[in-house]
LUMVOFI-511822 format. One line per field, with one value per residue (C-alpha): chain; x, z, y; residue in one letter. Coordinates in Angstrom, 1 decimal, decimal comma. Layout:
<sites>
chaine	[A;...]
u	[X;...]
w	[Z;...]
v	[Y;...]
residu	[A;...]
</sites>
This chain:
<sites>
chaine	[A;A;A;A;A;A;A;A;A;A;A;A;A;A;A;A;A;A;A;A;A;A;A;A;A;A;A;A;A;A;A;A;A;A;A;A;A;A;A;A;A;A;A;A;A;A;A;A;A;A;A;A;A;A;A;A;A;A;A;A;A;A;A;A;A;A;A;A;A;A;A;A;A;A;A;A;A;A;A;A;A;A;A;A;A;A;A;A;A;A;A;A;A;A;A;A;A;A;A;A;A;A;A;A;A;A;A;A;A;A;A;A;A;A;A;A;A;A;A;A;A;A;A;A;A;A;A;A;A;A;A;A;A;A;A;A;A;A;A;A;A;A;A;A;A;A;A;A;A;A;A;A;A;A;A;A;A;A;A;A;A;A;A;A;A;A;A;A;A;A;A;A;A;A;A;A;A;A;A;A;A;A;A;A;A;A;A;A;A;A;A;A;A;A;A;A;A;A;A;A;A;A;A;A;A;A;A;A;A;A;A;A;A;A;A;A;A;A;A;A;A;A;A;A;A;A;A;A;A;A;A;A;A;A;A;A;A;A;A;A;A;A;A;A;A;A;A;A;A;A;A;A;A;A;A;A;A;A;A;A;A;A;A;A;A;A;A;A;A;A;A;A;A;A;A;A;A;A;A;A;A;A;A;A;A;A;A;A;A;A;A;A;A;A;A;A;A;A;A;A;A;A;A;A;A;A;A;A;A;A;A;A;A;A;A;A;A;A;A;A;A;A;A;A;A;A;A;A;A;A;A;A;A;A;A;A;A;A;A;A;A;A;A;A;A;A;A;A;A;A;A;A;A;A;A;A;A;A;A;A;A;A;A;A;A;A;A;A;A;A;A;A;A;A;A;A;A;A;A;A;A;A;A;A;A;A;A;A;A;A;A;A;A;A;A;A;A;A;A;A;A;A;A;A;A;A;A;A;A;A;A;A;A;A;A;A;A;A;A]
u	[11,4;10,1;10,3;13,2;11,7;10,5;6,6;5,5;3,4;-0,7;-1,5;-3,0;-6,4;-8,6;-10,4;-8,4;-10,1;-9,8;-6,7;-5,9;-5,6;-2,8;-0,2;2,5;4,8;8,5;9,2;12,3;14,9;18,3;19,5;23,2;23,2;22,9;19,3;16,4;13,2;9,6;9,0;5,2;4,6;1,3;-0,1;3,6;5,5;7,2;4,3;6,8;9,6;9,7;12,1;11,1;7,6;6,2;4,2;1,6;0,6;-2,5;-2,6;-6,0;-4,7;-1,7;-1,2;-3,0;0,3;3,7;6,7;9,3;13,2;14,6;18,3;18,0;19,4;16,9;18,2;17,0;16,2;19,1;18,3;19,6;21,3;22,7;21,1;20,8;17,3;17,2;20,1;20,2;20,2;21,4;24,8;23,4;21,2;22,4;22,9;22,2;20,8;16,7;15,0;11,5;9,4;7,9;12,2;12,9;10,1;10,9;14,0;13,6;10,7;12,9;16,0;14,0;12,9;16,1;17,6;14,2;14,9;18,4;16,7;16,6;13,3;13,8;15,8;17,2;17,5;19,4;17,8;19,0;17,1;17,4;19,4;18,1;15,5;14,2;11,7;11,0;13,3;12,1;7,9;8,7;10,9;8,3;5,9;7,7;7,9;3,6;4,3;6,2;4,0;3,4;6,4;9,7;9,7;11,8;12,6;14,0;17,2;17,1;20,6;20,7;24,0;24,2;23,2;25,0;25,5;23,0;22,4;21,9;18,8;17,1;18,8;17,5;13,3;14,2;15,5;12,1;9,6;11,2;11,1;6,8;6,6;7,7;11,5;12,1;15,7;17,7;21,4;23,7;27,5;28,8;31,7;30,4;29,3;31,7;31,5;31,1;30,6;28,0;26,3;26,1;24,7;21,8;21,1;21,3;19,3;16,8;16,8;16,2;13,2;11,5;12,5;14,4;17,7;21,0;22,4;25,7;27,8;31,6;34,8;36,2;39,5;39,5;39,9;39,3;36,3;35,0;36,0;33,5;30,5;31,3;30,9;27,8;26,1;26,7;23,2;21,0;17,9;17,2;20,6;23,4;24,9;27,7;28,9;31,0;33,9;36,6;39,5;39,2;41,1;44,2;44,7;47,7;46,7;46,5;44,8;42,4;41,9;41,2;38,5;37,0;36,7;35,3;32,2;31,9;31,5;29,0;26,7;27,7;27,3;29,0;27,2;30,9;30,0;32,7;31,2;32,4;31,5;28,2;26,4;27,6;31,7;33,9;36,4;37,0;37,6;36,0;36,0;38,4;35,5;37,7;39,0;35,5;34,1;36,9;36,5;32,4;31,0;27,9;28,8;26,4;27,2;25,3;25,7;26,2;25,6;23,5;24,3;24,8;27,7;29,7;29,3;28,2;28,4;26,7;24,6;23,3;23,1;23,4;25,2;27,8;28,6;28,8;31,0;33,3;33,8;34,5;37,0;38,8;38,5;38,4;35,3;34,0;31,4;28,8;30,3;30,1;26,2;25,5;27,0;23,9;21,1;21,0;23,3;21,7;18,2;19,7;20,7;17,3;15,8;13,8;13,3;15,6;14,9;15,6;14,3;12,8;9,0;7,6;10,0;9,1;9,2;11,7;13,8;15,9;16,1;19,2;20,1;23,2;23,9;26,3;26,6;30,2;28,9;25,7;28,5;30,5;27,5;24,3;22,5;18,7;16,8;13,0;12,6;9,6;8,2;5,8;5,2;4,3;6,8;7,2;10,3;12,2;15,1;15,9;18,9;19,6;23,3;23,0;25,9;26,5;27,0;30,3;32,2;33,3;29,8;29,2;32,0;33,0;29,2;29,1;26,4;23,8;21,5;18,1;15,2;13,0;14,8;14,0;11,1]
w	[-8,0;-11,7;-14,1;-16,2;-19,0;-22,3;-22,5;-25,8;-27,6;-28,0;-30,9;-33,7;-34,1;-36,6;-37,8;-38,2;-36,1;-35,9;-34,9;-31,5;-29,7;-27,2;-29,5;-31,6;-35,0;-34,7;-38,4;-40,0;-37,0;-37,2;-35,4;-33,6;-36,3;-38,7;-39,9;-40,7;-39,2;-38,0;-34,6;-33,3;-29,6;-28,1;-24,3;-23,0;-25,0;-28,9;-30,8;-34,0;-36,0;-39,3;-42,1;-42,8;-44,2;-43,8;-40,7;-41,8;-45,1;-45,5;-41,7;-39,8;-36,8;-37,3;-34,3;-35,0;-33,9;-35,9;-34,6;-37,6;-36,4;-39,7;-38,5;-35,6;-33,6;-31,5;-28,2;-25,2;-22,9;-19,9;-16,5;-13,4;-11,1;-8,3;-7,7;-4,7;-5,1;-1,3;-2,5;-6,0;-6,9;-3,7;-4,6;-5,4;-2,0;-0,2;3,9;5,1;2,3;3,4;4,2;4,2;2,7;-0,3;-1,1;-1,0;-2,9;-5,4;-6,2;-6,3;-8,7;-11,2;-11,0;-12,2;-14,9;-16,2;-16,1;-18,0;-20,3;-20,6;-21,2;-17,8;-17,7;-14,2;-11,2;-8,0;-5,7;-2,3;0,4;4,1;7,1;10,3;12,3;11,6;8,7;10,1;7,8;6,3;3,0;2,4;2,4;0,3;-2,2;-2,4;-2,7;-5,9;-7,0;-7,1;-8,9;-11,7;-12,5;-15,6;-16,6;-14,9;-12,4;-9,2;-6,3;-3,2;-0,6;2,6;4,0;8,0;9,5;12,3;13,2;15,7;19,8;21,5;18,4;16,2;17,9;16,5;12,9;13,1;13,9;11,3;8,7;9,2;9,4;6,3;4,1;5,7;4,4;0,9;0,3;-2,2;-1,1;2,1;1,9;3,7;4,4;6,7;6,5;8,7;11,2;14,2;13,7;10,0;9,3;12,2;10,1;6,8;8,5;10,3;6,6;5,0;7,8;7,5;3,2;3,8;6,5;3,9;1,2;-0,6;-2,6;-0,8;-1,9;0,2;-0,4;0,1;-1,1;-1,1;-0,4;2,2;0,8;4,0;4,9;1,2;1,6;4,7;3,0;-0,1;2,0;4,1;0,3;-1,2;-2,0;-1,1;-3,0;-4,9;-5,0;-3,4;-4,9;-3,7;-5,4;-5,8;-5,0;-6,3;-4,3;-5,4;-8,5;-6,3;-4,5;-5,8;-8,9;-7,3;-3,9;-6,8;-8,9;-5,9;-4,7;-7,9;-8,2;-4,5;-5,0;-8,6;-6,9;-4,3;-7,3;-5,7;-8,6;-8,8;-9,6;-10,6;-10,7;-13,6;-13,4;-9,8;-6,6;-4,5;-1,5;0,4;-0,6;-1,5;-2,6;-7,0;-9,4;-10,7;-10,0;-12,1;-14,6;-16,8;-13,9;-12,4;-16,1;-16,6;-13,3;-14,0;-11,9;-12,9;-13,6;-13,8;-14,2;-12,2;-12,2;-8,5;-7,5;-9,7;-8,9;-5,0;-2,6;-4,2;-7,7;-8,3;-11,9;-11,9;-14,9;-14,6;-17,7;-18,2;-21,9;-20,2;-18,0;-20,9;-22,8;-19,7;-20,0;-24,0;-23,5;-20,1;-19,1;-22,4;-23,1;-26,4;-27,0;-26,4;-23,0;-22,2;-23,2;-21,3;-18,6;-18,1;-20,2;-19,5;-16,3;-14,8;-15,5;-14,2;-11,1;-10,6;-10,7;-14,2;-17,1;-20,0;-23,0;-26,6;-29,3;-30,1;-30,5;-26,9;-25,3;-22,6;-24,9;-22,7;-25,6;-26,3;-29,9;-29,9;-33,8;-35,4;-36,9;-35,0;-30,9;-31,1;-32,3;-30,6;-27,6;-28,4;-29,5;-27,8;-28,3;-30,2;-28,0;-27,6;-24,7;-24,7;-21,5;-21,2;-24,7;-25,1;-26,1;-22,4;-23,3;-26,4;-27,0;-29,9;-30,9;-34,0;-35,4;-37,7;-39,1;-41,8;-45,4;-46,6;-49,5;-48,1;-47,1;-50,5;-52,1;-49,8;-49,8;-45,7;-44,0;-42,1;-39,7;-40,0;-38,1;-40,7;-40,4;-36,1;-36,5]
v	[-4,5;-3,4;-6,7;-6,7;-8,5;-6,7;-7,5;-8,3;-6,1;-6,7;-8,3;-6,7;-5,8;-8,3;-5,6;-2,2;0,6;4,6;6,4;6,2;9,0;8,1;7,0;8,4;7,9;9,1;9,2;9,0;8,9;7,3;4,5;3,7;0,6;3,4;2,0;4,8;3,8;4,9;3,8;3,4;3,9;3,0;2,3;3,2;0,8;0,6;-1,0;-1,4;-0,3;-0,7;1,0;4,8;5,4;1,9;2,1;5,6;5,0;3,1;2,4;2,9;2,3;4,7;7,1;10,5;12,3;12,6;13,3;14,1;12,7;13,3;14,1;12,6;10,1;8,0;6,3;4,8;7,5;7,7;7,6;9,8;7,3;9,8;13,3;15,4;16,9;18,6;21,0;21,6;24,7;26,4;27,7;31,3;31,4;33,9;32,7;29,1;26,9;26,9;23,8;24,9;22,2;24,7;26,1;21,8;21,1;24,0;23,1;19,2;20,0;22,7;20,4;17,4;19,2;20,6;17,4;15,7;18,6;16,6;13,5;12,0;9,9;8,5;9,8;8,4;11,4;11,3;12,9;13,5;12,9;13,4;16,7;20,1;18,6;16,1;14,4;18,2;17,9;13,6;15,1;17,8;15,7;13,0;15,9;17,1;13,5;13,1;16,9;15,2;12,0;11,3;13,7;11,6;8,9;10,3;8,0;9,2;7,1;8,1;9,0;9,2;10,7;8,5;4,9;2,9;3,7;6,2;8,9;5,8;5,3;8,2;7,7;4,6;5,5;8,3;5,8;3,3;6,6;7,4;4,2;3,9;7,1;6,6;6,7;3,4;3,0;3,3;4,5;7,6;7,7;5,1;6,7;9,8;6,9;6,5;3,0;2,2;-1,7;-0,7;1,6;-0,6;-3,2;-1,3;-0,2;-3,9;-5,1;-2,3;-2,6;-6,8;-6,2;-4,3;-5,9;-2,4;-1,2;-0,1;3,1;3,9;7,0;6,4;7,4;3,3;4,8;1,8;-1,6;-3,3;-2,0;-2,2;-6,0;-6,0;-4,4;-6,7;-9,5;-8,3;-6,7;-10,4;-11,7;-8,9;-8,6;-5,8;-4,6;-2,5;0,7;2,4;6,0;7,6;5,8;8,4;7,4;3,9;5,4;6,3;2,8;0,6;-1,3;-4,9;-3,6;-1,6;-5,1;-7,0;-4,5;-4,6;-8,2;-8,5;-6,1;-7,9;-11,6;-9,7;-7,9;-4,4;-2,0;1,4;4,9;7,3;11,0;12,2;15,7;15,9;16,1;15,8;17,3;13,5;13,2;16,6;14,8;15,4;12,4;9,2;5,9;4,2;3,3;0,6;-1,3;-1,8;-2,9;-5,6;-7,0;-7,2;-4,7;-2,9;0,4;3,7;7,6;10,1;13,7;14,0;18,3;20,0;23,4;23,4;23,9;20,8;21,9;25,4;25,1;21,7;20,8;17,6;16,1;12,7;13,2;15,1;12,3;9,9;12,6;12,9;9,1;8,4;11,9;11,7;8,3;6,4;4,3;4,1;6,2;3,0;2,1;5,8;6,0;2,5;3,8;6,6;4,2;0,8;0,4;3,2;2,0;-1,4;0,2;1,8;-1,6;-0,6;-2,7;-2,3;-0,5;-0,8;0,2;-2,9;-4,0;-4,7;-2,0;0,6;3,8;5,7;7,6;10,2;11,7;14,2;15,8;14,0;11,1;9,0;8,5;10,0;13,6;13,4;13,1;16,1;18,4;17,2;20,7;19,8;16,7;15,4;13,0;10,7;9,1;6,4;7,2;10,5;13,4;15,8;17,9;19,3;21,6;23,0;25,2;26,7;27,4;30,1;31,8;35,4;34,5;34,0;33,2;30,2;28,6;29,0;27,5;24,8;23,9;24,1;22,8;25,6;24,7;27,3;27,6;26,3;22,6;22,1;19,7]
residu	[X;X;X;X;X;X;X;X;X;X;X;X;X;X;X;X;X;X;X;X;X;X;X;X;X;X;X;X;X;X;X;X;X;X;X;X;X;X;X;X;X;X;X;X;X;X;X;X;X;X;X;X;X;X;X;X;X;X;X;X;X;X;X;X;X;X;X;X;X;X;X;X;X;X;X;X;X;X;X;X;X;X;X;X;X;X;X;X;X;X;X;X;X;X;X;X;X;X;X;X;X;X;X;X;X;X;X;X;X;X;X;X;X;X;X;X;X;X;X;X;X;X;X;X;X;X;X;X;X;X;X;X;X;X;X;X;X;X;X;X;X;X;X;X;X;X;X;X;X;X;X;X;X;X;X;X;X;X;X;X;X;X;X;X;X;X;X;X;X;X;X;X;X;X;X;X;X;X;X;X;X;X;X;X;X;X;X;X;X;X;X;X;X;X;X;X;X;X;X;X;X;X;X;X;X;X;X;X;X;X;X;X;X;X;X;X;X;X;X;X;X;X;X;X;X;X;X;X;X;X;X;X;X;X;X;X;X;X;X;X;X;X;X;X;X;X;X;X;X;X;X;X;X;X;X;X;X;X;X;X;X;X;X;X;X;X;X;X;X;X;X;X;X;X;X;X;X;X;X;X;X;X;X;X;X;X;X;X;X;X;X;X;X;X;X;X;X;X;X;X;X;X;X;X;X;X;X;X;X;X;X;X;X;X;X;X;X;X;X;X;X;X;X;X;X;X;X;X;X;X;X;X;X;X;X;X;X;X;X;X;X;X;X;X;X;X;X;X;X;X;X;X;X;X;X;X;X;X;X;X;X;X;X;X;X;X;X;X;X;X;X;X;X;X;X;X;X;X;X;X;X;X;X;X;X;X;X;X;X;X;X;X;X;X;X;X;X;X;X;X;X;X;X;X;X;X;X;X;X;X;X;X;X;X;X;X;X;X;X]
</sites>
């Protein structure tokens, strides 16, 4: 599991040197606290931040590339907590979805990158194994995953259909070919399983022999047998997630509170999908985001289908998750943005991120000034990975003169201002 702890930066030089070549200024963004700063990334990490203008000037060892953020809000980059990279982008396909290793491979690849485009640094992508695909669609996503280095970081669960009686046997050689051949995290839907405590403890059994995350899919619309898995998940190491938990929303409030409460004491966190469904659970709506918080529980936001069967119209973006909480389910707009930052990178087991001296430079700069309308019109973004800008979007809003641009003295957006 990645070390949660901030490193601190290398000390300075003695005797300042030449530029170097691998690091880079973001001059003049904005930050939630409403500070204007330069921020200095170098070697993968934020070197400094100091207030705008006071890290270039006069510096030898200033980064020989600029990156101008004036207008800009600067965030920690989010991170992609529940994908399905084997489907995306299969609801126009014509016939059977195809699980040809170079059509998986394609599509895991293009989805990552729209949703890097997004600002999604790091994604958790749920893979099946087993029945018709075997291990075809896990090589060909973990193929896509060596594509992207140095672009996103994508890790793959494994999700088996079946594991206990006589067809558990083969899930099961499945589920350990796939973690030896590269899947981080072992997970599927126990609720498929015929016997389901069964099933979730093949897969914490299998996660503790090698020493792995838990990623369960489940609809928790059945407190008992969340009670079970609370009790079995209690104490793992490096974690159990369970997603997305939808109908946990419709049990009574007390039977709701006590759930909550039990996965809290066991350190089960919860990935909600408020965009919708996914390619595991068809059932619409969220897990009931507020409850979970109050009673402690780690909560994340994935995007769940990203344009498949489930969700043809999926867009997995991590902003329109944290949108979909501050507007339909009520968090403040810093809850909401947690939600896909730093409890998704929690979730994914990867060291937090602030932007902070001695920080992993994992950011997202999106135009506007404040997190509440970078919310509601998230259109203009640069997202920088281990420290190097590797996507930007810009869009321009231009509108006809008018008399009333003119006298109301109306802000206009040209081309001339996109850095």
């Amino acid at each position: 599991m990645p070390d949660s702890r901030p490193q601190p930066p290398p000390p300075p030089s003695s005797s300042p040197g030449p530029a170097d070549p691998s690091s880079l200024l973001l001059c003049g963004a904005r930050l939630t606290d409403g500070r204007t700063v330069d921020v200095r990334l170098c070697g993968g990490r934020i070197e400094a931040v100091g207030t705008a203008g006071s890290l270039g000037a006069g510096d030898k060892r200033a980064c020989g590339a600029r990156v101008n953020l004036s207008g800009y809000l600067l965030l920690p980059a989010p991170a992609e907590p529940h994908a399905h990279a084997d489907t995306a982008l299969s609801a126009d396909t014509a016939g059977p979805v195809s699980y040809e290793p170079q059509d998986v491979q394609r599509r895991a690849t293009e989805a990552a990158l729209l949703q890097l485009g997004h600002g999604a640094t790091a994604l958790r992508a749920h893979v099946r194994v087993g029945d018709v695909q075997g291990l075809g669609a896990l090589t060909a996503v973990l193929q896509a995953r060596r594509a992207l280095r140095g672009l996103a970081e994508l890790t793959t669960v494994a999700m088996p259909r079946v594991l206990t009686g006589v067809a558990g046997a083969d899930g099961l050689a499945m589920l350990r070919d796939a973690v030896k051949m590269g899947a981080s995290v072992v997970g599927g839907r126990p609720d498929l399983d015929p016997d389901p405590a069964g099933y979730v403890e093949a897969v914490l059994e299998m996660a503790s022999e090698h020493g792995c995350p838990v990623d369960l899919h489940t609809d928790a619309g059945d407190p008992a047998r969340l009670a079970r898995l609370a009790a079995m998940a209690g104490g793992l190491r490096p974690g159990v997630t369970l997603s997305p938990c939808g109908d946990l929303g419709r049990l009574p409030s007390e039977v709701a509170s006590r759930t909550a409460d039990q996965l809290a004491a066991a350190g089960v966190a919860v990935a909600c999908l408020p965009q919708g469904g996914c390619g595991g659970v068809d059932r619409r709506g969220a897990a009931p985001v507020r409850l979970l918080r109050a009673a402690g529980v780690r909560v994340a936001a994935g995007s769940g289908a990203l344009r498949d069967v489930s969700n043809p119209v999926g867009r997995g973006d991590p902003l329109e998750a944290a949108f979909l909480l501050a507007s339909r389910y009520g968090l403040p707009p810093e809850e909401a943005y947690d939600a896909v930052s730093s409890s998704a990178r929690a979730v994914l087991g990867l060291p937090e991120v602030r932007v902070e001296a001695g920080f992993p430079a994992e950011l997202l700069a999106v135009r506007g000034e404040g997190l509440a309308g970078v919310l509601s019109l998230a259109y203009s973004r640069i997202v920088v990975h281990q420290g190097r800008v590797v996507a930007r979007t810009s869009a321009v809003r231009e509108y006809c003169s008018s008399a009333a641009s003119v006298e109301l003295g109306l802000p206009r957006q040209g081309r001339g201002e996109v850095p």
